[in-house]
C-alpha positions as CSV (number, residue, x, y, z in Angstrom):
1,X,0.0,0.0,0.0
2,X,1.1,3.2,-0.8
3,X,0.5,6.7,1.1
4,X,-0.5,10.4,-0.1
5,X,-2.0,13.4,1.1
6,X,-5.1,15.5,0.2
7,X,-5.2,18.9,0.5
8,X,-8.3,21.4,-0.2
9,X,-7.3,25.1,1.1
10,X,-9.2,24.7,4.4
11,X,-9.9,27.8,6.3
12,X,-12.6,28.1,8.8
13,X,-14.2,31.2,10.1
14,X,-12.1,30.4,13.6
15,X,-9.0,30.9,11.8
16,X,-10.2,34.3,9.9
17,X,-11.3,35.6,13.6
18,X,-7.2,36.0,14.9
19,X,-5.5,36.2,11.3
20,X,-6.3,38.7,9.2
21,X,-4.2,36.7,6.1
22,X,-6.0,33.4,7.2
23,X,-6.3,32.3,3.7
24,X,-2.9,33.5,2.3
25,X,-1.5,31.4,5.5
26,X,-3.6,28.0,5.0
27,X,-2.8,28.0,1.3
28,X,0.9,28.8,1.7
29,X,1.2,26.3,4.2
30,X,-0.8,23.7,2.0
31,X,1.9,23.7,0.4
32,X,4.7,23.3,2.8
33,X,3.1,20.4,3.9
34,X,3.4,18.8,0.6
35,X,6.6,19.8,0.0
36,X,7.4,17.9,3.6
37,X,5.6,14.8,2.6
38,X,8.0,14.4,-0.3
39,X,10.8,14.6,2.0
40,X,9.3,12.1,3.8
41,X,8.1,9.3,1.7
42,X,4.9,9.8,-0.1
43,X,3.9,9.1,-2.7
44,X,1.2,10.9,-4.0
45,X,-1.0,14.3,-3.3
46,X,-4.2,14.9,-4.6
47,X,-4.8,18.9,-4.6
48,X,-8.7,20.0,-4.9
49,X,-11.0,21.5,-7.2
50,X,-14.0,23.4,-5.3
51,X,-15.9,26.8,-6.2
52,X,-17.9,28.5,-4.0
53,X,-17.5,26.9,-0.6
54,X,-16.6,29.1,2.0
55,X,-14.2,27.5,4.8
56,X,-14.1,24.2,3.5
57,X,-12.2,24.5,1.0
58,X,-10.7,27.5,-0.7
59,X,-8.4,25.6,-3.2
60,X,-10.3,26.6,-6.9
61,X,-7.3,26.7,-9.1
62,X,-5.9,23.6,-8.1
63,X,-3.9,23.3,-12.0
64,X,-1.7,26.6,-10.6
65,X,-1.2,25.2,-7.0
66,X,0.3,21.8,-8.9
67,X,2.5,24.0,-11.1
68,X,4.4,25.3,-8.7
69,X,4.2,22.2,-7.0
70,X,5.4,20.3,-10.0
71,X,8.7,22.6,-9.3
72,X,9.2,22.5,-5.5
73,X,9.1,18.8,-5.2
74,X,10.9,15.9,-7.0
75,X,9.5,12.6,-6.3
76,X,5.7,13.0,-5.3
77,X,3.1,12.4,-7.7
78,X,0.8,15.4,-8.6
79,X,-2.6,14.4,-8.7
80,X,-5.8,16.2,-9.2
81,X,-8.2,15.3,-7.3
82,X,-10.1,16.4,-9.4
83,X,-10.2,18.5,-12.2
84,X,-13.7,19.1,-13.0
85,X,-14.2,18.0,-16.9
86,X,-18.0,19.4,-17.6
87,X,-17.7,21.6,-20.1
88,X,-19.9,24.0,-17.9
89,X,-17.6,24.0,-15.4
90,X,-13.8,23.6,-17.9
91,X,-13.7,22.8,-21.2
92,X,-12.8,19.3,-22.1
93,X,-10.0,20.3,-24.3
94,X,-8.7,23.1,-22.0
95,X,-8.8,19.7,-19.3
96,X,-6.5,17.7,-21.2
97,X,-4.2,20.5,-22.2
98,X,-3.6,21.4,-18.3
99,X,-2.8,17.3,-18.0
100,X,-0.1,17.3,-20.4
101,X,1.3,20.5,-19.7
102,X,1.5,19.4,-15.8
103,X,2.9,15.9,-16.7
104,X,5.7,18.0,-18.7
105,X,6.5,20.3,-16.0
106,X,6.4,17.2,-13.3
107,X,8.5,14.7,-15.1
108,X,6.0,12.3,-15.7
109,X,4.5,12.5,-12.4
110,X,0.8,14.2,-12.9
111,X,-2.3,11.9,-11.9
112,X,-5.5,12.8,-13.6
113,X,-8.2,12.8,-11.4
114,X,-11.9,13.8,-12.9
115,X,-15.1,14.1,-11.1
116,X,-18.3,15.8,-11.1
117,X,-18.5,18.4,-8.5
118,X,-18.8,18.3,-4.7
119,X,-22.7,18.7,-4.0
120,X,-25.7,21.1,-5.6
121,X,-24.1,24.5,-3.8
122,X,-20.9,24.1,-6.3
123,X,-22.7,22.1,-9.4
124,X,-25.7,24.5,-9.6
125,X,-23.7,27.6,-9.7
126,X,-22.7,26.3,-12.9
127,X,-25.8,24.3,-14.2
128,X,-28.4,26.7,-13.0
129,X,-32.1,25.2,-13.4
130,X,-30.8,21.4,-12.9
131,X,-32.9,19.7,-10.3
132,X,-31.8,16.5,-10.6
133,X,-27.7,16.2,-9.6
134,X,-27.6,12.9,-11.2
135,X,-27.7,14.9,-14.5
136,X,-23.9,15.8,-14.5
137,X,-23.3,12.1,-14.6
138,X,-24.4,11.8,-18.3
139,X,-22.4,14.5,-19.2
140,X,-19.1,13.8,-17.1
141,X,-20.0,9.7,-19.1
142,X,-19.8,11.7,-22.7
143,X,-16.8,13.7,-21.9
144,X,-14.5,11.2,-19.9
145,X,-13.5,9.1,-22.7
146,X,-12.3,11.8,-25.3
147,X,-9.4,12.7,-23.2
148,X,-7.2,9.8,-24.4
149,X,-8.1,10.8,-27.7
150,X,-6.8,14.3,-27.5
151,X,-3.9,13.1,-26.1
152,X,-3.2,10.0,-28.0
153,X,-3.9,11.1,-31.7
154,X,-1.9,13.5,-33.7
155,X,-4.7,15.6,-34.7
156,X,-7.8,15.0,-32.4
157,X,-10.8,13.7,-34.3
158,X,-13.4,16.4,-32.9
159,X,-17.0,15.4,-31.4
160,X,-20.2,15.9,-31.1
161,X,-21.8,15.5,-28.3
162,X,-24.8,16.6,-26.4
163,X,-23.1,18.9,-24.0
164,X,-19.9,20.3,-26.1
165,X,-18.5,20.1,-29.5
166,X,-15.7,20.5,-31.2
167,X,-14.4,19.9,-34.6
168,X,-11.2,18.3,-35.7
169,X,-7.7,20.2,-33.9
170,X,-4.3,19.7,-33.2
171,X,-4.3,19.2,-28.8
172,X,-1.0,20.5,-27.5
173,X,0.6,19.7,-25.7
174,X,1.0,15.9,-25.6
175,X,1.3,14.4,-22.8
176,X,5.0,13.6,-21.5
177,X,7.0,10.0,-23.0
178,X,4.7,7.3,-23.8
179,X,1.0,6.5,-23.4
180,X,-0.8,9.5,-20.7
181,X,-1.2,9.7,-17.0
182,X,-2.8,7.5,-15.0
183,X,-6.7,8.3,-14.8
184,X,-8.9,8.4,-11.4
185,X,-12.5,8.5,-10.6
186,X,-13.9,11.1,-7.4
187,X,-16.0,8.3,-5.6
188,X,-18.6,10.1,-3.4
189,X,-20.8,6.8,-2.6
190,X,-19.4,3.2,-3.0
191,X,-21.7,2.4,-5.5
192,X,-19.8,4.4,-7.6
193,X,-16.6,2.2,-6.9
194,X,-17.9,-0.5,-9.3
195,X,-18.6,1.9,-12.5
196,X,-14.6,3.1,-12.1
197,X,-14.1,-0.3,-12.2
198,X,-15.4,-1.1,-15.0
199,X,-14.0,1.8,-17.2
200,X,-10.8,0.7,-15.9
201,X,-10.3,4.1,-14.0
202,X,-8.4,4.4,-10.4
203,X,-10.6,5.5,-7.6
204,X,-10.4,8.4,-5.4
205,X,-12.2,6.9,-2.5
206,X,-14.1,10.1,-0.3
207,X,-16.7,8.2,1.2
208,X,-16.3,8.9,5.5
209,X,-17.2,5.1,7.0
210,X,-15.2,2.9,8.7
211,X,-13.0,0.5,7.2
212,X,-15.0,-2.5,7.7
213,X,-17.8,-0.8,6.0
214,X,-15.8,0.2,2.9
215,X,-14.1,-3.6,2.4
216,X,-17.4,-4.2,0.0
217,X,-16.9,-1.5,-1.8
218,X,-13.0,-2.0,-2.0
219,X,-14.1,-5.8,-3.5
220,X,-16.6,-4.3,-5.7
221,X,-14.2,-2.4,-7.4
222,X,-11.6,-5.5,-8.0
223,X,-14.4,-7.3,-8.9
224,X,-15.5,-5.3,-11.9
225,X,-12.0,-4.1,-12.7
226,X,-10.8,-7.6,-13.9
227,X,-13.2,-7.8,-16.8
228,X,-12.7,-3.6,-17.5
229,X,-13.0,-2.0,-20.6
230,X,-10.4,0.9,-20.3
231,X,-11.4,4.2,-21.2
232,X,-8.0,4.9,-21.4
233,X,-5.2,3.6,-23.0
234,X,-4.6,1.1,-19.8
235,X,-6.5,0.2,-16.7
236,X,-5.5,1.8,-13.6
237,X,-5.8,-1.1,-10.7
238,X,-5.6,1.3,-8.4
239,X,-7.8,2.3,-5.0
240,X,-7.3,5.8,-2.9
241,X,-8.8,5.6,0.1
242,X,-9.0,8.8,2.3
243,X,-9.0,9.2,6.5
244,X,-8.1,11.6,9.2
245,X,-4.8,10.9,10.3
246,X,-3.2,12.2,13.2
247,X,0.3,10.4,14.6
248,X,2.3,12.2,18.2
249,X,4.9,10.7,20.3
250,X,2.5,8.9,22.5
251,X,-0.9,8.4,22.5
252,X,-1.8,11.0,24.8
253,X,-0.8,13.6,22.7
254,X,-2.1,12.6,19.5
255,X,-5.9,12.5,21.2
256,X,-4.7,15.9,23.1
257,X,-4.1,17.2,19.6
258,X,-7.1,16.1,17.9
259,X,-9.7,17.0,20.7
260,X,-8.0,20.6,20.1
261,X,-8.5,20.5,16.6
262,X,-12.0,21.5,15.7
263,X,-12.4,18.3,13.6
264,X,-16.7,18.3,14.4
265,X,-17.0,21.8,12.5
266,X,-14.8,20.4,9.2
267,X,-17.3,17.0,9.8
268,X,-20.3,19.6,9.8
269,X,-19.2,21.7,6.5
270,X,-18.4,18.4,4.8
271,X,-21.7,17.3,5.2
272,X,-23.0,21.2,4.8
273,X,-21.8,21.0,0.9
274,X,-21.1,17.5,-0.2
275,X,-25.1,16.9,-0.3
276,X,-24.7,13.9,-2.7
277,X,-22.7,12.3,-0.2
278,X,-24.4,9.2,1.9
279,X,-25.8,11.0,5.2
280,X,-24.7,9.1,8.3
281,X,-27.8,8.7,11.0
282,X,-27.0,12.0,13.5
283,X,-25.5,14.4,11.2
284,X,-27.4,17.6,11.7
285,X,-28.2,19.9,9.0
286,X,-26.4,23.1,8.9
287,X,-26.0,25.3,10.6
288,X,-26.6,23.3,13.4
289,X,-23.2,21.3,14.3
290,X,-21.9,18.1,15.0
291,X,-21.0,18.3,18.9
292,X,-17.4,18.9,19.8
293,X,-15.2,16.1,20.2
294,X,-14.1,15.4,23.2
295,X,-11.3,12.5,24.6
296,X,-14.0,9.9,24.4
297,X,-15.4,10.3,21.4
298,X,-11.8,10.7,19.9
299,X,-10.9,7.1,21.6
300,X,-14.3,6.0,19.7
301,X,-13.8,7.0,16.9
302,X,-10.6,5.5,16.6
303,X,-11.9,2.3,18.2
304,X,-14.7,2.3,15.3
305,X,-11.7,3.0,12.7
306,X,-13.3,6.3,11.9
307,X,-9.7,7.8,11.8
308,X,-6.6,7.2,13.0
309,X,-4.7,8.6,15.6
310,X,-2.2,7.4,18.5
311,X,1.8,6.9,18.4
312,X,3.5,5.6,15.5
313,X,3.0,1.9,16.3
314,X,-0.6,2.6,17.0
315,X,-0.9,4.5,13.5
316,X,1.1,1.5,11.7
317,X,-1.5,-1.1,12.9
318,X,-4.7,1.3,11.6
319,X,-2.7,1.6,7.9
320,X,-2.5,-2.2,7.8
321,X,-5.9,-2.3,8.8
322,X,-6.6,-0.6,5.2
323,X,-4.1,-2.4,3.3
324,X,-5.4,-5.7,4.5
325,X,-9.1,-4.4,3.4
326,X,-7.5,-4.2,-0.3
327,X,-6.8,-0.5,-0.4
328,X,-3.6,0.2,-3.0
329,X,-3.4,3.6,-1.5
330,X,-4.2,5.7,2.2
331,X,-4.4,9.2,1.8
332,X,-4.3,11.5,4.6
333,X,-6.5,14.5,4.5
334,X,-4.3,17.2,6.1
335,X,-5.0,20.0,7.4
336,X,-8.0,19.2,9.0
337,X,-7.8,22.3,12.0
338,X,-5.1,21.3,14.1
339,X,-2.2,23.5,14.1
340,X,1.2,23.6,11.7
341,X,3.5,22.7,13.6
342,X,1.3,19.2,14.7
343,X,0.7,18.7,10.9
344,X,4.1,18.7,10.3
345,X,4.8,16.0,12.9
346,X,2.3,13.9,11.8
347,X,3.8,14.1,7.9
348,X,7.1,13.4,9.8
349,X,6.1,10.5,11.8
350,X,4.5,8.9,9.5
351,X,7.4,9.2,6.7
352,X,9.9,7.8,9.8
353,X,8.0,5.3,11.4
354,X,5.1,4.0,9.4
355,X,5.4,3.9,5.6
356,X,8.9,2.3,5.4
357,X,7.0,-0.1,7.4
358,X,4.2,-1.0,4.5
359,X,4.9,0.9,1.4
360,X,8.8,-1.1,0.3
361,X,8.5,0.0,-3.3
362,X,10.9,3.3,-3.7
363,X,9.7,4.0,-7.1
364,X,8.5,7.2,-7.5
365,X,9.2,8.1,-11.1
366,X,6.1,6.6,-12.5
367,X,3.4,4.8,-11.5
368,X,3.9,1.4,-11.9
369,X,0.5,1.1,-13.8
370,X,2.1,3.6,-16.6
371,X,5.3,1.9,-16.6
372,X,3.7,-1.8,-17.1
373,X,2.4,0.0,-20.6
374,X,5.3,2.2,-21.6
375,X,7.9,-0.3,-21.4
């Protein structure tokens, strides 16, 4: 199993309150924190696209924050997670030009993660009029499968669609080497695990249960995924699977740390905006909050393997917990309220102690999905 981070531009109105640069700050440090987790051992960070929601996520022009990514770091993949490919939202071809232009400037090391938006607040200030949210799913299914195309052929075929058109052109760049980057799915609920499966595409795993909950969703995905028929130009075996993750010197700490963290009011936004998402019994509806989380219902939540938290042993025995439910990646969603300098020994902790421990592949040039094609 391998490890990342996800990162979104969180800043909550607690933070705006006592710093008046709040969201310079939370995006600067964004990316410090990635530029540590290279240091450290990961593998992988998946930067969001979201429009319009205030506090939880402030990250909109993920393609620049990877950019200057793409220069700071050397090993980590650069993923996007996602770039939003409705035409309503950014042109298809506009999409796969920031792809290849990223895998140039990375070395090979972009990630191409699509999705269709976070809930109705983002996707109808796009789609005004749309009632029904399952309606971006016909369009994200016309577009998804013209970006190896554009990439791929030397002049683009054009299309017509239902949604966008476009007639025969040249798509520059192309992407870097042989074949294109690996492509990901955004899974909001696990039944959307499957359908990745089957169009051969990685998944980005968001859905917030407990690892014994997610394992059929983790073997629905396997399941389809041997008999997949690629959208792409290979099929990306591949399963992210995101949690909380916080690691101290002793246990004691790490729960000290994450009952200071705030971590009900990023619970409550999540739910506030990802609408589409499943809805857990006993999650309010904004503006009303989930209560704050105190030691015990930080030791149950980590008893329930809601997140993971503790010392580094403790922390290396809930990542196995993952890899042995058939996850091929764990990303960390950091920050998630808790201060810098904690975030930063968690990324270190976890890059000492914990993913020399599970992760003993050092390649980080390609993925070994893109490589099995290339070579």
């Amino acid at each position: 199993m391998e490890f990342g981070l996800f990162v979104q531009g969180y800043v909550p109105e607690s933070r705006r309150r006592t710093d008046p640069e709040a969201e310079h700050h939370a995006l600067v440090e964004e990316t410090e924190y990635v530029i540590q987790a290279d240091r450290s051992g990961f593998k992988y960070v998946w930067a969001s696209e979201h429009h319009f929601l205030d506090e939880y996520s402030h990250l909109s022009a993920n393609d620049v924050f990877l950019g200057y990514l793409a220069h700071a770091t050397e090993r980590i993949h650069l993923g996007s997670g996602i770039f939003n490919p409705l035409p309503q939202v950014n042109h298809p071809v506009k999409v796969a030009e920031k792809v290849a232009m990223l895998d140039h400037l990375s070395g090979g090391r972009f990630e191409f993660g699509s999705g269709r938006g976070a809930g109705s607040h983002e996707i109808l200030g796009f789609l005004p009029g749309v009632t029904d949210m399952n309606a971006t799913k016909e369009i994200w299914e016309e577009t998804i499968a013209e970006f190896p195309k554009m990439w791929l052929q030397d002049e683009y075929q054009g299309f017509t669609g239902k949604h966008w058109t476009l007639p025969p052109r040249k798509v520059l760049p192309k992407p870097y080497g042989a074949g294109h980057p690996a492509m990901w799915y955004a899974a909001g609920s696990p039944p959307s695990y499957a359908m990745a499966g089957k169009k051969g595409l990685g998944v980005l795993g968001f859905s917030i249960q407990k690892v014994s909950d997610m394992e059929w969703a983790l073997d629905s995905y396997k399941n389809a995924v041997k008999e997949a028929e690629p959208v792409g130009g290979f099929v990306n075996d591949n399963v992210m699977v995101t949690s909380t993750a916080i690691c101290a010197e002793t246990h004691a700490k790490a729960v000290e740390v994450a009952v200071g963290g705030g971590l009900n009011y990023l619970q409550s936004l999540l739910f506030r905006y990802h609408d589409t998402f499943p809805r857990p019994d006993g999650i309010p509806q904004w503006p009303e909050l989930l209560p704050e989380y105190t030691e015990e219902i930080i030791e149950l939540l980590i008893a329930e393997e809601l997140m993971i938290c503790g010392d580094p042993d403790e922390v290396f025995r809930q990542c196995k917990r993952w890899e042995q439910a058939g996850a091929d990646q764990l990303s960390f969603g950091l920050p998630i309220g808790i201060g810098y300098e904690d975030t930063m020994n968690t990324i270190k902790l976890i890059g000492e102690h914990v993913i020399p421990k599970i992760d003993t592949d050092p390649v980080h040039r390609t993925t070994r999905f893109r490589q099995a094609v290339t070579q």
